[in-house]
C-alpha positions as CSV (number, residue, x, y, z in Angstrom):
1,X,-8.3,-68.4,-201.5
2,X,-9.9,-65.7,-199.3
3,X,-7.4,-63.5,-197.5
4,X,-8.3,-63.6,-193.6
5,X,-6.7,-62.0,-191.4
6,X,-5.4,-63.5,-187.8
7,X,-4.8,-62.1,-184.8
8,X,-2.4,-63.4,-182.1
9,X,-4.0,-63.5,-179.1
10,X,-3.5,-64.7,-175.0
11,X,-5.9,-66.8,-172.8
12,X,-6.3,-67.1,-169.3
13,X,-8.5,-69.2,-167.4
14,X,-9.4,-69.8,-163.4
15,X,-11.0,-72.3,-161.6
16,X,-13.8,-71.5,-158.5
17,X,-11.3,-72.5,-156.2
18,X,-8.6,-71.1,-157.8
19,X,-9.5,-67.7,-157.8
20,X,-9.6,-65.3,-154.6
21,X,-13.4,-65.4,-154.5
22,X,-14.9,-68.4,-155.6
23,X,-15.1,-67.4,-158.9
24,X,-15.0,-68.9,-162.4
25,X,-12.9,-66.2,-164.2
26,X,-11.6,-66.7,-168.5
27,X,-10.1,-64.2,-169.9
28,X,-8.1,-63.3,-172.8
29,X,-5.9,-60.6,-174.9
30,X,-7.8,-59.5,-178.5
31,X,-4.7,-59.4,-180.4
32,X,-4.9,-57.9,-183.6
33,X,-2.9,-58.5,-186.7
34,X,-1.6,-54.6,-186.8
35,X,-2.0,-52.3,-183.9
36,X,-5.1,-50.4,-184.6
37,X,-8.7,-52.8,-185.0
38,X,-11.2,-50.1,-183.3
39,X,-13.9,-52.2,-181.3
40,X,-16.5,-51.5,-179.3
41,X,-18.6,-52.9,-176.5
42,X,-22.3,-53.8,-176.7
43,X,-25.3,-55.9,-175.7
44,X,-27.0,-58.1,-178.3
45,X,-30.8,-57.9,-177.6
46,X,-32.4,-61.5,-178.7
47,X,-34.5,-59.3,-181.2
48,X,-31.0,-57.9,-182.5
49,X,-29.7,-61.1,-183.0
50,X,-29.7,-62.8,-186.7
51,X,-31.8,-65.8,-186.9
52,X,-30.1,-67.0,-190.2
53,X,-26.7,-66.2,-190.4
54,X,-24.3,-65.5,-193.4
55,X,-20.3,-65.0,-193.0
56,X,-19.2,-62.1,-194.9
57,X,-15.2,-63.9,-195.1
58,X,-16.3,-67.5,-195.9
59,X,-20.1,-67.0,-197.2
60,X,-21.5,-70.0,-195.0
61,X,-24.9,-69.6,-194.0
62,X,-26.6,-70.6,-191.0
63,X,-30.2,-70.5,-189.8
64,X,-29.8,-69.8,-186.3
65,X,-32.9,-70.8,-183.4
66,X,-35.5,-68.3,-182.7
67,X,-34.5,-68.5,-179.0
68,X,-31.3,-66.2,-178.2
69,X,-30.6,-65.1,-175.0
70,X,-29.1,-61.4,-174.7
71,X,-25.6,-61.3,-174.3
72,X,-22.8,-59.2,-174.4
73,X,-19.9,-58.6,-177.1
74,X,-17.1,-56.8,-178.5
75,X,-17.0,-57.3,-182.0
76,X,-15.4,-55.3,-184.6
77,X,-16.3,-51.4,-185.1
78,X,-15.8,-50.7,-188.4
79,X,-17.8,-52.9,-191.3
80,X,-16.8,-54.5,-194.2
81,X,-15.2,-58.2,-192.6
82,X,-17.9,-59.7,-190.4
83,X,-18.5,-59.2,-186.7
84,X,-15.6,-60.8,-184.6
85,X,-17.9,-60.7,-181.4
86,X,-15.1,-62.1,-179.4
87,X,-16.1,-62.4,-175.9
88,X,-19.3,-61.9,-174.1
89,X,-21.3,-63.1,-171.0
90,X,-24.7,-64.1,-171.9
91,X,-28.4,-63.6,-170.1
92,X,-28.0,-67.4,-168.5
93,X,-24.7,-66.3,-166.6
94,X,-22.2,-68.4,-169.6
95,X,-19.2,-66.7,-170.9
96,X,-17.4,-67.3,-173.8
97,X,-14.3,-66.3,-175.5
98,X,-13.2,-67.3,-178.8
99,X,-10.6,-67.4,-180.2
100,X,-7.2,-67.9,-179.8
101,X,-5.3,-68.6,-183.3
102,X,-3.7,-72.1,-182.4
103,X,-1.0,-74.5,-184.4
104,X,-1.6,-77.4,-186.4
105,X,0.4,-79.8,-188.3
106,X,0.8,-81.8,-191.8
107,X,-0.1,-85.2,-189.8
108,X,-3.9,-84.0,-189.3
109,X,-4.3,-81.7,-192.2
110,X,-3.2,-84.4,-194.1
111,X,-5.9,-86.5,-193.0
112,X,-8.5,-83.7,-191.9
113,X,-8.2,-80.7,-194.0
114,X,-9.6,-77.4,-193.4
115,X,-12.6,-75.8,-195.2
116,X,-12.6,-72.9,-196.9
117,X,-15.8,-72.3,-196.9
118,X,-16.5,-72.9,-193.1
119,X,-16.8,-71.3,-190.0
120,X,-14.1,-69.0,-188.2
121,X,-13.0,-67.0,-185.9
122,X,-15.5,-64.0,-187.0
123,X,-18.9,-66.3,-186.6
124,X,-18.1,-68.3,-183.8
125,X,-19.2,-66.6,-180.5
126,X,-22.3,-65.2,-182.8
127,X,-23.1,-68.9,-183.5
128,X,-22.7,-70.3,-179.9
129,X,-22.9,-67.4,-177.3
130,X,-26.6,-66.6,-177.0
131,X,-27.7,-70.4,-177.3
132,X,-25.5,-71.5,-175.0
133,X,-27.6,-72.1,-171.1
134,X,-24.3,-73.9,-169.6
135,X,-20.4,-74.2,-170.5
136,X,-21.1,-77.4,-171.4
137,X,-23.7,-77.5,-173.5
138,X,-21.5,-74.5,-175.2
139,X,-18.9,-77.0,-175.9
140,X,-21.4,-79.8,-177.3
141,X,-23.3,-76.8,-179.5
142,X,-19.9,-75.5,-180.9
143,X,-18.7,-79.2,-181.9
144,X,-21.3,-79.9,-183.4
145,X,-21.2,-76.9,-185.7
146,X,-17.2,-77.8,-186.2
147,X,-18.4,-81.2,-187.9
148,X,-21.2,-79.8,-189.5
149,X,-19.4,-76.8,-191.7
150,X,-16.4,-77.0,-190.7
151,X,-13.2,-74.3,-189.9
152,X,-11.0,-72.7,-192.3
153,X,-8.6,-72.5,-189.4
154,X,-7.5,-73.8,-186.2
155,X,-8.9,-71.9,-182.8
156,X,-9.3,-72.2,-179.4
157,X,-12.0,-71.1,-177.5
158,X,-13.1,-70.9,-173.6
159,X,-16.5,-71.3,-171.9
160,X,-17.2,-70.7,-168.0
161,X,-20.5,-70.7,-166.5
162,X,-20.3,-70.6,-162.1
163,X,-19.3,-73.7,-161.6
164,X,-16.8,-75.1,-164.7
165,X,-14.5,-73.9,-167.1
166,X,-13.3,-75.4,-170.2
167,X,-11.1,-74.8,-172.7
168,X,-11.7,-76.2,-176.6
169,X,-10.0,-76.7,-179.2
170,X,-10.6,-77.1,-183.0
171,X,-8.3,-80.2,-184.4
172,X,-8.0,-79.9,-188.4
173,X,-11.2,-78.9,-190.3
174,X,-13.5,-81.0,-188.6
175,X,-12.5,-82.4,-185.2
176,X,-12.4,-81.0,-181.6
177,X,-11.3,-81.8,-178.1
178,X,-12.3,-80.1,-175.0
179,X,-11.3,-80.4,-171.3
180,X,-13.0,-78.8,-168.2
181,X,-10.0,-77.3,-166.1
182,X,-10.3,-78.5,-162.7
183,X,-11.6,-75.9,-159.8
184,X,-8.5,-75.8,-158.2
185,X,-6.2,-75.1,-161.7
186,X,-5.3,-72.3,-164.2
187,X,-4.1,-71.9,-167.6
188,X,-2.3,-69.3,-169.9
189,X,-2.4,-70.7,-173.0
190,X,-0.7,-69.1,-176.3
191,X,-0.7,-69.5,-180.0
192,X,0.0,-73.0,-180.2
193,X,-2.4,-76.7,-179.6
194,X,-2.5,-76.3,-175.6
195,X,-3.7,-79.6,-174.8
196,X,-1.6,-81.9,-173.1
197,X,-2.5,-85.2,-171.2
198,X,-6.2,-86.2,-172.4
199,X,-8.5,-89.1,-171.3
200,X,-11.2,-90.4,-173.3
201,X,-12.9,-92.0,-171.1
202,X,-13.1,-89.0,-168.3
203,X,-16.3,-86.9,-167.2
204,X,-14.2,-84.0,-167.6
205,X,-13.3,-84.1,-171.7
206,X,-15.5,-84.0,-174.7
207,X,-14.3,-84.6,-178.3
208,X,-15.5,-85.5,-181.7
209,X,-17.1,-88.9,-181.6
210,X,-14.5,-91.0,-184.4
211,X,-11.3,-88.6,-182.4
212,X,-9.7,-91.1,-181.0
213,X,-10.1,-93.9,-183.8
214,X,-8.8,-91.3,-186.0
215,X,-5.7,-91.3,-183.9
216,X,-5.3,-94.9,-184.2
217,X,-6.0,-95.3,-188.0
218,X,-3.7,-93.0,-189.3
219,X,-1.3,-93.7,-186.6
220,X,-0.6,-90.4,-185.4
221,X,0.5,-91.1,-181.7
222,X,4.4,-90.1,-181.6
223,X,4.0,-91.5,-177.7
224,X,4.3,-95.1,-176.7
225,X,2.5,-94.8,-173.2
226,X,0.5,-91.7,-173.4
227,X,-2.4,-89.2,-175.4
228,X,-0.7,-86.0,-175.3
229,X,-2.7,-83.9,-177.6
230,X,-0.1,-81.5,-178.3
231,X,2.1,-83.9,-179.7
232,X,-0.7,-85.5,-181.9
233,X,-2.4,-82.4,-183.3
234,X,0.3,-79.5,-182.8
235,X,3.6,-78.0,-183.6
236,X,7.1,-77.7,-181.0
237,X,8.6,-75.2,-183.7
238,X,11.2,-72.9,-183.4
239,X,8.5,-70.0,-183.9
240,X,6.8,-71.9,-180.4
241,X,10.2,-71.0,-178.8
242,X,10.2,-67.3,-179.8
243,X,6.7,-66.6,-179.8
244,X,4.1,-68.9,-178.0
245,X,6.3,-71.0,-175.4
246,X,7.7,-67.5,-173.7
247,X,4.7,-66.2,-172.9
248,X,3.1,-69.7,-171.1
249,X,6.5,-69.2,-169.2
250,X,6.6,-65.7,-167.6
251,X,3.1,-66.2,-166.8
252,X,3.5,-69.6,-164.7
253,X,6.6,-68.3,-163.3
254,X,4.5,-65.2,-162.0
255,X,2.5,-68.0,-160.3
256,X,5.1,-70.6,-159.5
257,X,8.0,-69.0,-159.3
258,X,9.5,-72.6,-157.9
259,X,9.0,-74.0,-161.9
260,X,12.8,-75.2,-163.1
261,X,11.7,-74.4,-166.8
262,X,13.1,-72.1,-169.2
263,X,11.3,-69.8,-172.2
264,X,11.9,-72.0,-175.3
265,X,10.6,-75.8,-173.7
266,X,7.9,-77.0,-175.9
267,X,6.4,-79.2,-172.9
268,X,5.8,-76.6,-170.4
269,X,2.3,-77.6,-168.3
270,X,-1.4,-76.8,-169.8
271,X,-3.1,-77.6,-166.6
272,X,-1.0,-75.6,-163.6
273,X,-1.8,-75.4,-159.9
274,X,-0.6,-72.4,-157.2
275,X,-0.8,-71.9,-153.7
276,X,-1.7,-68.1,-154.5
277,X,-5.6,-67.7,-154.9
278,X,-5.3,-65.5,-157.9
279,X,-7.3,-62.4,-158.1
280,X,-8.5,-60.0,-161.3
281,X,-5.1,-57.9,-160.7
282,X,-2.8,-60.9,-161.2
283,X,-4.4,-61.7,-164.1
284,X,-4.5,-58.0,-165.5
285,X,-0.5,-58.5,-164.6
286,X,0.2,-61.6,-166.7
287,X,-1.7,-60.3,-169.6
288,X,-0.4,-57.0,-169.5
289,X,3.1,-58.7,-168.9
290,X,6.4,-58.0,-171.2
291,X,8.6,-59.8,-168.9
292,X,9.3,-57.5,-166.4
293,X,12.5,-58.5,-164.3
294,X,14.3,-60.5,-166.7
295,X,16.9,-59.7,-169.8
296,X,13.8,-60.2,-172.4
297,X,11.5,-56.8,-171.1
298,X,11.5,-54.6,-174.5
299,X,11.6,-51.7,-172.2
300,X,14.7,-53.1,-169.6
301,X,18.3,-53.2,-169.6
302,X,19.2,-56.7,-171.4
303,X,20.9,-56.3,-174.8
304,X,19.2,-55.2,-177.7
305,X,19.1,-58.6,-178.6
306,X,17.1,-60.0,-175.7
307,X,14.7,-57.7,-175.6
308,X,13.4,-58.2,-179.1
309,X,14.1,-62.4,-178.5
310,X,10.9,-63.1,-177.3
311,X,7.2,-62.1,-177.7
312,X,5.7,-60.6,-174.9
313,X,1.9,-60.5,-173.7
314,X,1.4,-56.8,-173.4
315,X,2.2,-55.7,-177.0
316,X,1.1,-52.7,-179.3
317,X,-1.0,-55.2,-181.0
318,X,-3.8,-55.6,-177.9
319,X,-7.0,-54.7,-179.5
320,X,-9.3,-55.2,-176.1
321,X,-8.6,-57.4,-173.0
322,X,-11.5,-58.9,-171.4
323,X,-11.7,-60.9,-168.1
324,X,-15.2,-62.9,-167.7
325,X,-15.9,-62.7,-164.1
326,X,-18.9,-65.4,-162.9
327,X,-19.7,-64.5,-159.4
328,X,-20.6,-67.5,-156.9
329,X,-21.1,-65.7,-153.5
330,X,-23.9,-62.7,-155.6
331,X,-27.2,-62.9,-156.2
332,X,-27.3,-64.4,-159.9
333,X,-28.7,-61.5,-161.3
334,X,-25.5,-59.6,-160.8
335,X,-22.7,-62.7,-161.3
336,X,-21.5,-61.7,-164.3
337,X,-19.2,-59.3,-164.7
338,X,-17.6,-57.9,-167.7
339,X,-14.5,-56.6,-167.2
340,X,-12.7,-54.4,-169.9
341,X,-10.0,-52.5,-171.3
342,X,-9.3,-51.3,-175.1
343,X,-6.2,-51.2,-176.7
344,X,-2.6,-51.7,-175.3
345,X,-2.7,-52.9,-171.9
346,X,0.4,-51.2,-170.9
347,X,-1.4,-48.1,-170.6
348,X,-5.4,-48.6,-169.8
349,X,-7.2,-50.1,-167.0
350,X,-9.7,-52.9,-166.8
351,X,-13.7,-51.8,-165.7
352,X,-15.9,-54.3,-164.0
353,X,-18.8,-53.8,-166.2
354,X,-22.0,-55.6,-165.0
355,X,-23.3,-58.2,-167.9
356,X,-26.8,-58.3,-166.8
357,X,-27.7,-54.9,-169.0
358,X,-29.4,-54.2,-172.1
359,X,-27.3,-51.1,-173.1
360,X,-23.2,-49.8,-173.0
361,X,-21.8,-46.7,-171.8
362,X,-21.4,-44.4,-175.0
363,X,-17.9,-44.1,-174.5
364,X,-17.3,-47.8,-175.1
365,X,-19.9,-48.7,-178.1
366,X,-19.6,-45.8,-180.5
367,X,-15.8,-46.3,-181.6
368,X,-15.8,-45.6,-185.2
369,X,-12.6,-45.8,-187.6
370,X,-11.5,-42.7,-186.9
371,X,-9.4,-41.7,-184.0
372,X,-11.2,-39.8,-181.2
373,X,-9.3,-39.4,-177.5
374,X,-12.7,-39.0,-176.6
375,X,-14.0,-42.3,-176.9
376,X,-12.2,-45.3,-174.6
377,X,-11.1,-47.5,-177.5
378,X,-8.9,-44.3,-178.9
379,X,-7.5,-42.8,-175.7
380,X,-6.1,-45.6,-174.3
381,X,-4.1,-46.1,-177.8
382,X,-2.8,-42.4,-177.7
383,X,-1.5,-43.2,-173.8
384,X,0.2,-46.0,-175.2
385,X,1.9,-44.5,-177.6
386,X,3.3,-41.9,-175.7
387,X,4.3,-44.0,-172.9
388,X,6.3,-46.4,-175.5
389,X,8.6,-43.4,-176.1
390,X,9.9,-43.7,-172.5
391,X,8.4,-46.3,-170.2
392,X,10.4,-45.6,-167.3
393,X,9.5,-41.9,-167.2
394,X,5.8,-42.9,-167.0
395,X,5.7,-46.4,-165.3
396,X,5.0,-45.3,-161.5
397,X,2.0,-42.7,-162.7
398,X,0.7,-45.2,-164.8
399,X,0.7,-47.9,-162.1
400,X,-1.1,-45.9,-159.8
401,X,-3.7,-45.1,-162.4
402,X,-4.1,-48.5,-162.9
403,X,-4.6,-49.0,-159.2
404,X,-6.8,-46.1,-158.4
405,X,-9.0,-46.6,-161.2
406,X,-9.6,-50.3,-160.3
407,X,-10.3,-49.1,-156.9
408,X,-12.3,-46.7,-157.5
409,X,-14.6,-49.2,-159.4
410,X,-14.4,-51.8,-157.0
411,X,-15.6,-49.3,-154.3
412,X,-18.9,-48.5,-156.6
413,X,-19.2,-52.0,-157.4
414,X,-19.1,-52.8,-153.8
415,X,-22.3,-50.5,-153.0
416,X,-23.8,-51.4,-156.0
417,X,-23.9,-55.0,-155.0
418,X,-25.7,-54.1,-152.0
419,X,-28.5,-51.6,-153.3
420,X,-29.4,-54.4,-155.9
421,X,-31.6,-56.2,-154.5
422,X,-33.9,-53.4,-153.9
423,X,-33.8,-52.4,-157.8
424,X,-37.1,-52.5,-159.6
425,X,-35.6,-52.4,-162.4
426,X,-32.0,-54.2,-162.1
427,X,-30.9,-53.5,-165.5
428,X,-31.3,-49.6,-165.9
429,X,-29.9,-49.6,-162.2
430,X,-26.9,-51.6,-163.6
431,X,-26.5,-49.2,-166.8
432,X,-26.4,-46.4,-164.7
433,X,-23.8,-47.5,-162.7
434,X,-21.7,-49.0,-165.7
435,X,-22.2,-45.5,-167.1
436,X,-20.4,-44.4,-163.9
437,X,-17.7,-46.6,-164.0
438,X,-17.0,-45.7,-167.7
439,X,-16.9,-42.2,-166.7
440,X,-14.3,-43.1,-163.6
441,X,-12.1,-44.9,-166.7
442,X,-12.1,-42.0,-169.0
443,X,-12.0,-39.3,-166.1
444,X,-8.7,-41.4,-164.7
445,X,-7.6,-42.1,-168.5
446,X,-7.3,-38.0,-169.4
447,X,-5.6,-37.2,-166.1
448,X,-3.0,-39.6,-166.7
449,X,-2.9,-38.3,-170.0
450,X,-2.2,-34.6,-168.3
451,X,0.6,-36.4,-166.1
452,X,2.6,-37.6,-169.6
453,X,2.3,-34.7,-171.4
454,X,3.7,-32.6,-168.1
455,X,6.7,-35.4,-167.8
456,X,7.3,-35.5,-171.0
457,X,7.2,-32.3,-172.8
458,X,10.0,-31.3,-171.1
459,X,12.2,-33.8,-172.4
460,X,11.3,-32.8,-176.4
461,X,14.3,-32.3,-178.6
462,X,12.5,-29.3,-179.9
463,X,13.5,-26.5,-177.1
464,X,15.7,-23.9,-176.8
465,X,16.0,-22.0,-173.4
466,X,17.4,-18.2,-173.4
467,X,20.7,-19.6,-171.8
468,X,21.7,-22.6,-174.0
C-alpha cells in the first residue's frame, strides 16, 4: 500500500447572518503531519489548469472540462507528492476548502471500503474548485467524483459561495453526506465524522443516492428514534476525547460560554448558534486557540499533566490558515477575500488578500524547501519558534502585532474598496494592493522579530557580565 501522509487539521465555518457583516466566511487550519510543509500562495489561470489529470499518490487519472474558472490556491511548494491545493476562492465568487482528515469505523468499511487507487486529499480542490459556479453545485460535482473513483480516505470538505455554506463529508470509499449550515449557525469541526442530526428528505442536505438504504440494509443505525450521522459513520474513541472532542469544546465555549459541557463528551453540537455576530478576529482566536484560561494551555500554569492532556488548535504543526471571506454588502468583483497566514498561528497574522487577481505577492508564492526569513511562509516559522521558548515574555508584543497588522490591512482594504469601482483594470489594481498588504505582513513580521530578539537575548544562558 502507498504511504500517504495526513495532516490534522481544524474547520470553521459562518453563516451570512452569523457573521458581523453579512458574510459567508469557511475557514480552516492546514495541519501538517510534522511541523515544516513549506506552501505557497497562488492563482491558477484556466490556461494553467490541467485538463486531464493524473494523481502522483494514487495514479488515478482524470480528464478534467476545458472550462476552468481561475481561482486561487495554496498547494504544496516543494514537488515530488502531488499538489494539495487546499483552499481557494474561485473567479465565480465559490470557495472551497478541503480537507479535514475525519474518522470512520469497521461498520461502513466493512460494507464500503476505501479505494486505493482513488481520489484524496491532494486532488480534490484541483478536481472541484475551478468547475464549481455555486456551493452547491460544488457539492453535487464532488459526489459525484466520490462514486465514480472513489477515496482512499475519509475527508471533509467546505464550500461557501454568498449566500450558503455547506460542509461535506466522505462516508467509506464511496458515499457522502452534505448539509448546508443554516445563515444564522457556526461550526468548528475536528478530526472526527462531524455530522449529527440529518434529514433526508430536507432542501438543505445532499447525499449519495442508495445512503440511506445502505443504512437500513446493513442495519447500521445504533439509534432507535433518530439519523445521527456520527453515530452511524464515525468513531466516540478515547483518541476523540484527547484529540478531536477538546478542540470543538474550547471553541464553542469561546462562543457560548453558557454550554454545561466538558472536553472529552463525544456528543458535543455540530450545528451551534450565538448571540455574538462573529467577526474574522474571533475566528483567527479559536483557530489560533491552545486553551487559553484553563488548566489544559501548554504554555499556563496547570500541571505538566494537563497541559500536554489535550490537543490544542494552535499547534507547531499549522502549515497555513486560511479564512474564505465572501462579501455580500461589495461590489461582486471584490467579494472574495482571501485571507492568509503561514505557519504557526501563534506567531503570524492573517492578510485580507483580494481573490479576484491573476498573480500573488512574491513573498507568498516563491517558498521553496529551503528556509528563508525572507519569504512569509519561513518567517512566521522562525517567530514561532522563538516565541515557544517563552510565551509569556513575548505574548503582549505579539498581540499587538497581530492587531496592528490586521488593522493596518483593514485600513488599505477599506480605501481600496472605494477606489474600485473606478479601476480600468480591477485585477492589476487589486495585485498592487495585495502587494501592499504582503509588504505590511512582512514589514510587521521582522519588527516583531526585532522586539524577541531584544526580549530575549537577555535572558540567554550564555552570558557573563564583569560583576558575576
Amino acid at each position: 500500500m502507498t504511504k500517504r501522509i495526513k495532516g490534522s487539521c481544524t474547520t470553521m465555518l459562518v453563516g451570512k447572518k452569523a457573521s458581523i457583516d453579512g458574510s459567508t466566511i469557511i475557514a480552516r487550519n492546514e495541519d501538517g503531519a510534522g511541523p515544516l510543509n513549506p506552501q505557497k500562495f497562488v492563482v491558477v489561470n484556466p490556461e494553467d489548469q490541467p485538463r486531464h489529470y493524473k494523481s502522483v499518490l494514487s495514479q488515478v487519472e482524470i480528464d478534467l472540462p476545458d472550462d476552468p474558472l481561475r481561482y486561487t490556491s495554496t498547494p504544496d511548494a516543494t514537488d515530488g507528492h502531488g499538489t494539495w491545493a487546499a483552499a481557494g476562492i474561485n473567479s465565480a465568487n465559490v470557495a472551497m476548502t478541503a480537507t479535514e482528515t475525519i474518522t470512520s469505523n469497521s461498520r461502513i468499511l466493512g460494507v464500503d471500503p476505501l479505494v486505493e487507487n482513488g481520489i484524496g486529499e491532494e486532488d480534490i480542490t484541483t478536481l472541484t474548485l475551478p468547475y464549481s459556479h455555486s456551493a452547491r453545485e460544488g457539492v453535487q460535482r464532488l459526489g459525484s467524483l466520490l462514486e465514480k473513483y472513489g477515496t482512499y480516505e475519509m475527508n471533509a470538505m467546505a464550500f461557501s459561495d454568498k449566500d450558503e455554506v455547506w460542509y461535506f463529508e466522505s462516508i467509506g470509499g464511496h458515499h457522502w453526506a452534505a448539509i448546508r449550515i443554516p445563515d444564522d449557525a457556526y461550526v468548528i469541526a475536528p478530526n472526527r465524522l462531524n455530522i449529527d442530526q440529518f434529514n433526508f428528505n430536507s432542501d438543505s442536505t445532499l447525499c449519495s443516492k442508495d445512503l440511506s438504504h445502505m443504512i437500513q440494509q446493513y442495519h447500521m443505525n445504533p439509534d432507535k428514534d433518530q439519523v445521527n450521522l456520527r453515530h452511524i459513520f464515525g468513531s466516540a474513541t478515547i483518541k476523540d476525547t484527547r484529540y478531536n472532542n477538546p478542540r470543538a469544546w474550547y471553541g464553542q465555549k469561546y462562543f457560548n460560554p453558557e454550554f454545561d459541557t466538558t472536553p472529552i463528551d463525544q456528543d458535543l453540537p455540530f450545528i451551534c448558534h450565538t448571540d455574538k455576530k462573529i467577526s474574522i478576529e474571533d475566528m483567527k482566536f479559536v483557530l489560533s486557540s491552545h486553551y487559553q484560561n484553563t488548566p489544559y494551555d501548554p504554555y499556563g500554569t496547570g500541571t505538566e499533566a494537563q497541559k500536554k492532556q489535550f490537543r490544542p488548535i494552535g499547534i507547531n504543526r499549522n502549515q497555513e490558515l486560511h479564512i474564505l471571506q465572501i462579501r455580500n454588502n461589495v461590489p461582486d468583483e471584490i467579494a472574495g477575500i482571501h485571507w492568509l497566514a503561514f505557519g504557526p498561528n501563534t506567531f503570524n497574522s492573517v492578510v485580507p488578500f483580494y481573490a479576484n487577481v491573476t498573480d500573488t505577492p512574491e513573498a507568498y508564492k516563491n517558498t521553496t524547501g529551503n528556509c528563508d526569513p525572507t519569504n512569509m511562509y519561513w518567517l512566521p516559522n522562525v517567530l514561532a519558534l522563538i516565541g515557544d521558548n517563552d510565551f509569556a515574555l513575548y505574548e503582549d508584543q505579539e498581540n499587538l502585532f497581530e492587531e496592528h497588522t490586521v488593522a493596518q490591512c483593514r485600513n488599505l482594504q477599506i480605501k481600496a474598496d472605494q477606489k474600485a469601482v473606478a479601476q480600468s483594470n480591477l485585477p492589476a489594481y487589486l495585485e498592487k494592493v495585495n502587494n501592499q498588504m504582503a509588504d505590511i505582513a512582512k514589514t510587521n513580521s521582522n519588527t516583531l522579530l526585532g522586539q524577541m530578539l531584544a526580549l530575549g537575548e537577555p535572558q540567554m544562558k550564555l552570558k557573563f557580565q564583569l560583576n558575576d
